[in-house]
C-alpha positions as CSV (number, residue, x, y, z in Angstrom):
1,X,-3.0,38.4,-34.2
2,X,-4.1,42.0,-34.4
3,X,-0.9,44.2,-36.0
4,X,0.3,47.1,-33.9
5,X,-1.0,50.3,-35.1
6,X,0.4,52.3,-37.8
7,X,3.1,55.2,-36.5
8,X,1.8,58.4,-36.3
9,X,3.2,61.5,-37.8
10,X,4.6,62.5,-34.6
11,X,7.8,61.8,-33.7
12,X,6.7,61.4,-30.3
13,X,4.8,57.9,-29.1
14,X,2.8,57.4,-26.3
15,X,0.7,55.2,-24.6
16,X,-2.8,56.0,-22.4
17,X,-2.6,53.7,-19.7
18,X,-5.6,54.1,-18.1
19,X,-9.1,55.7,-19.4
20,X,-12.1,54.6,-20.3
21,X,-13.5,55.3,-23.6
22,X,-16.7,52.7,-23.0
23,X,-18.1,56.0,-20.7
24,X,-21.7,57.0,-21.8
25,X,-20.3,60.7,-22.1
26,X,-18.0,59.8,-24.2
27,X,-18.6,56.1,-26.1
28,X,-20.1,57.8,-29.3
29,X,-17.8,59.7,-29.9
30,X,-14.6,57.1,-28.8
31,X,-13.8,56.1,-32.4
32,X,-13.0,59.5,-33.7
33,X,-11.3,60.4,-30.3
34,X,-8.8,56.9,-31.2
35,X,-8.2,58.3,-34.4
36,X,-7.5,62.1,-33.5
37,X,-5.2,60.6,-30.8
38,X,-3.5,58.3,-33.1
39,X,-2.4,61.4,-35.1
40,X,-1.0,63.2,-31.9
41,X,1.3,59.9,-31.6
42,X,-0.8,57.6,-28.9
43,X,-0.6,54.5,-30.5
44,X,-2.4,52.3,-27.5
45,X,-5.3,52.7,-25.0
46,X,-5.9,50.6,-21.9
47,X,-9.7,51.0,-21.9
48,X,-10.8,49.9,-18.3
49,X,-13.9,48.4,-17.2
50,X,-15.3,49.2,-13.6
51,X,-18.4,47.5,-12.9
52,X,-20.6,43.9,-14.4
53,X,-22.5,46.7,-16.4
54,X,-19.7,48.2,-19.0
55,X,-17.3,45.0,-19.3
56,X,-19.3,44.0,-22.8
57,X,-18.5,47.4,-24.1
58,X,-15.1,47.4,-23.3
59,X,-15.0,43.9,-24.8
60,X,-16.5,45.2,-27.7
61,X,-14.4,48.5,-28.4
62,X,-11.1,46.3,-28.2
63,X,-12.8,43.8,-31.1
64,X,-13.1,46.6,-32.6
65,X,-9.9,49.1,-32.4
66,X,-6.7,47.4,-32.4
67,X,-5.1,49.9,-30.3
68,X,-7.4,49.3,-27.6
69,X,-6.4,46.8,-24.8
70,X,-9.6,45.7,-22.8
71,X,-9.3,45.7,-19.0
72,X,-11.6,44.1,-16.7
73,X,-12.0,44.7,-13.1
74,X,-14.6,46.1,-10.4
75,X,-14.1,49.7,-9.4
76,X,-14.8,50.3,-5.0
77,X,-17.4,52.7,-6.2
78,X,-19.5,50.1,-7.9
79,X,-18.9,47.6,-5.0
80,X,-22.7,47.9,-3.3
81,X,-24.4,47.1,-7.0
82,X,-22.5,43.7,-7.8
83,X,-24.3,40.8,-8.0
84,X,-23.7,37.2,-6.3
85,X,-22.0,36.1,-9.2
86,X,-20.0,39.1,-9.9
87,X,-16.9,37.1,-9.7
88,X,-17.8,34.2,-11.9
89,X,-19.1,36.6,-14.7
90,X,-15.4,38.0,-14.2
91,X,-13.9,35.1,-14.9
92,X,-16.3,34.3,-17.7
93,X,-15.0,37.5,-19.7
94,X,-11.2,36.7,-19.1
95,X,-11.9,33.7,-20.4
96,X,-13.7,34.9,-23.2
97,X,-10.7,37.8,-24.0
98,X,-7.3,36.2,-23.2
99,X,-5.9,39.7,-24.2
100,X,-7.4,41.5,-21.2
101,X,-5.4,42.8,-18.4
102,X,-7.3,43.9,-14.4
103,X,-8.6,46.6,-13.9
104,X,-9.8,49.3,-12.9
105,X,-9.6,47.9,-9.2
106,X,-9.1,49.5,-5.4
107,X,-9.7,51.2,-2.4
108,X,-11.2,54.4,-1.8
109,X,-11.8,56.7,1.3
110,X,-12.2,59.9,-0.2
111,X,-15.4,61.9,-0.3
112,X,-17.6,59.1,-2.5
113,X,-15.5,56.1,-1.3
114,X,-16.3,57.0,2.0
115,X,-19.9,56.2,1.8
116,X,-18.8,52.1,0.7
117,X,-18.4,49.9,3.3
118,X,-14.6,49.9,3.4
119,X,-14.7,45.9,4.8
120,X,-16.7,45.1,1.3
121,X,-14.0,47.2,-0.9
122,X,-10.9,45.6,0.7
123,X,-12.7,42.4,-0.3
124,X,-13.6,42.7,-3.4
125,X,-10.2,44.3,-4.1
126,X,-8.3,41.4,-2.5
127,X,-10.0,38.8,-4.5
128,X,-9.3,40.6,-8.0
129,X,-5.8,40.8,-6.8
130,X,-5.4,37.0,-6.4
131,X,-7.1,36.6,-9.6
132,X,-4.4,39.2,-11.6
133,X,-1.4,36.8,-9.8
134,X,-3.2,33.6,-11.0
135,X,-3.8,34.6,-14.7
136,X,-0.4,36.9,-14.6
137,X,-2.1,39.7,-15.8
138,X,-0.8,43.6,-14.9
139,X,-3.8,45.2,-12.8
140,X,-4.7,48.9,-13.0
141,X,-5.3,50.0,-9.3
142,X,-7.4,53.6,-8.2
143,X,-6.3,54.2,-4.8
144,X,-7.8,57.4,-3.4
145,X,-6.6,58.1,0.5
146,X,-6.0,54.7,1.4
147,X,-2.5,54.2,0.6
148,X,-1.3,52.8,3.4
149,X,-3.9,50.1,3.8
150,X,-3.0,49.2,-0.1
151,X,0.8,49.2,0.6
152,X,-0.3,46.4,3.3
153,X,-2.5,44.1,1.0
154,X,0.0,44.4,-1.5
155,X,2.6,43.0,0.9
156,X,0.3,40.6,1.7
157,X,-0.9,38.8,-1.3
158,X,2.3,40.3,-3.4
159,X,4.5,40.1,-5.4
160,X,3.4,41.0,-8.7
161,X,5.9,39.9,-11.3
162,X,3.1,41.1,-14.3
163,X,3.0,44.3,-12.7
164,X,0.3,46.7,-11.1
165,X,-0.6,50.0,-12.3
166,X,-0.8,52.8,-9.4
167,X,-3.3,54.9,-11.6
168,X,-2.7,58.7,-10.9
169,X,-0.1,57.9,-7.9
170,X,-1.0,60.8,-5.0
171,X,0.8,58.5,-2.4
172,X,3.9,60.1,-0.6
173,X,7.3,59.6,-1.5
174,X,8.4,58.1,1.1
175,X,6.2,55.3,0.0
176,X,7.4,55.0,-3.5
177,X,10.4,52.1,-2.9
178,X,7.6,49.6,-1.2
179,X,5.5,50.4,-3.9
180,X,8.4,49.7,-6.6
181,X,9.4,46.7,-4.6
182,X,5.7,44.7,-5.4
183,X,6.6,45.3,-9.0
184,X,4.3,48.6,-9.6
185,X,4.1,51.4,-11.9
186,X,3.3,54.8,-11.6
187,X,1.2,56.9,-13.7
188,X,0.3,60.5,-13.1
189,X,-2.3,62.7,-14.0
190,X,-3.9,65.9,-13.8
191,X,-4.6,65.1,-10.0
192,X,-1.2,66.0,-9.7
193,X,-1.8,70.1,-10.3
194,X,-4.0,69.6,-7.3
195,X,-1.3,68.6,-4.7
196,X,1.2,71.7,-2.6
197,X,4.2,71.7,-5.3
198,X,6.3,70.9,-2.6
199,X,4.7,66.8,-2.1
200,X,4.6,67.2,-6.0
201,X,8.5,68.0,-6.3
202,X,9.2,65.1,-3.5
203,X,6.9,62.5,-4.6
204,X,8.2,63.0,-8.1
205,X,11.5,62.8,-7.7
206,X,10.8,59.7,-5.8
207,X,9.2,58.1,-8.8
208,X,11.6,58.9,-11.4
209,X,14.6,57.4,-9.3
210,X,13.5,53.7,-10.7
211,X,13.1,55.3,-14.2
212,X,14.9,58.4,-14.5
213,X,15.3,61.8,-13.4
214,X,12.1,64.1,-15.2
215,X,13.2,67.1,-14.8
216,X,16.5,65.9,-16.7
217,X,14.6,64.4,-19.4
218,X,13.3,66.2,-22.9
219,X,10.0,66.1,-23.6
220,X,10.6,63.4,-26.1
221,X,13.0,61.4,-23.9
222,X,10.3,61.5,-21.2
223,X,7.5,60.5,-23.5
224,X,9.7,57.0,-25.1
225,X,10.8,56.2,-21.5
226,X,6.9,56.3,-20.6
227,X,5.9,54.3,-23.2
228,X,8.2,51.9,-23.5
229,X,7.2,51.0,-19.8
230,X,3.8,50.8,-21.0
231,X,4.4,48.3,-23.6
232,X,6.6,46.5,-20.5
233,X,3.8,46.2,-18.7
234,X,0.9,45.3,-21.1
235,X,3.2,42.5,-23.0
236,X,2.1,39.3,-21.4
237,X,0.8,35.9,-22.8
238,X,-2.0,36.6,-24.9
239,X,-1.5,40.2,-25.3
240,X,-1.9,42.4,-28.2
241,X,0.8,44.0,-27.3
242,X,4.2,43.3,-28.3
243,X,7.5,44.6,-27.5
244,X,9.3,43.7,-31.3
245,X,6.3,44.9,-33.4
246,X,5.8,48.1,-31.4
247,X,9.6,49.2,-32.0
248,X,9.3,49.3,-35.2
């Protein structure tokens, strides 16, 4: 059983919830990029996979780094290249890596999503979803102007006791209790700059009801709140994450 990593200098811990390090632009270069991070205090990295073509290499980054935890899943934008047996080579690498969460999966109608059948996404989406309940695994979701027609599937096939990840959440406020009620998480990103301050304030606000109130919180205070709900999240059977060995 891999050991948590060591604590970095930095008082402050976090966790990156969602990137992926197995990106051509950046895979050479991933190992020093862990250990740079590591210093800053970001002890853990949910690597995602998006398509049949990367899942090896995120399979083979979490062999080899400890603090990363390998996600498998099949991004909308990759939807038109997967083969028959997309699914059943899925399986295969869950199988395979028992410590793997979903992801990155979703829905997209924004300027590239647009041009993917939107009938073929909500499928493949839908049957990666039933998947994540039946292993109870936390899944990693990109949703990118389609929120209501996620809050609907969710419904339908939820809820999600291990958890789903809204990655970089730009979904209204007023959505945010239906969301929290499937069992997700919010996460939020640079994106977020990018949005009239005044959805940003609201939305916000919104989130940090069901963890606390961020504009309240100290920098450090925000950070440990964040990361211990990362560690929630990722801690399931099989994991390499674990709640008693990452407090210490």
């Amino acid at each position: 059983m891999a050991q948590a990593p060591a604590r970095a200098a930095s008082a402050v811990r976090l966790f990156d919830a969602h990137c992926h390090l197995q990106d051509p632009r950046v895979a050479a270069v991933a190992p020093a990029l862990i250990r740079a991070a590591a210093t800053s205090g970001v002890a853990r990295f949910a690597v995602n996979g998006t398509s049949e073509k990367d899942w090896h290499l995120v399979k083979r980054m979490a062999e080899d780094h400890p603090a990363v935890v390998p996600c498998f899943g099949l991004h909308p934008w990759w939807v038109p290249e997967r083969s028959p047996d997309w699914m059943d080579s899925l399986r295969r690498f869950f199988s395979e890596t028992p410590e793997a969460a979903v992801g990155e999966i979703g829905l997209d109608k924004g300027s590239h999503g647009k041009t993917i059948d939107f009938g073929d996404q909500v499928e493949v989406f839908w049957r990666q979803l039933e998947l994540a309940k039946e292993l109870d695994r936390p899944v990693s979701v990109h949703c990118v102007r389609a929120f209501g027609d996620l809050l609907e599937i969710l419904k339908q096939i939820g809820p999600f006791p291990a958890g789903v990840l809204l990655h970089s959440y730009l979904g209204s406020a007023e959505m945010v209790s239906g969301f929290a009620n499937l069992g997700c998480y919010f996460s939020l990103s640079g994106f977020l700059t990018g949005m009239k301050s005044s959805k940003a304030k609201k939305m916000l606000k919104s989130v940090l009801k069901y963890v606390a109130s961020l504009l309240e919180m100290s920098e450090a205070e925000l950070a440990e709140t964040s990361y211990k709900n990362a560690i929630k999240l990722f801690s399931y059977p099989g994991s390499k994450v674990h709640p008693e060995a990452e407090a210490n």
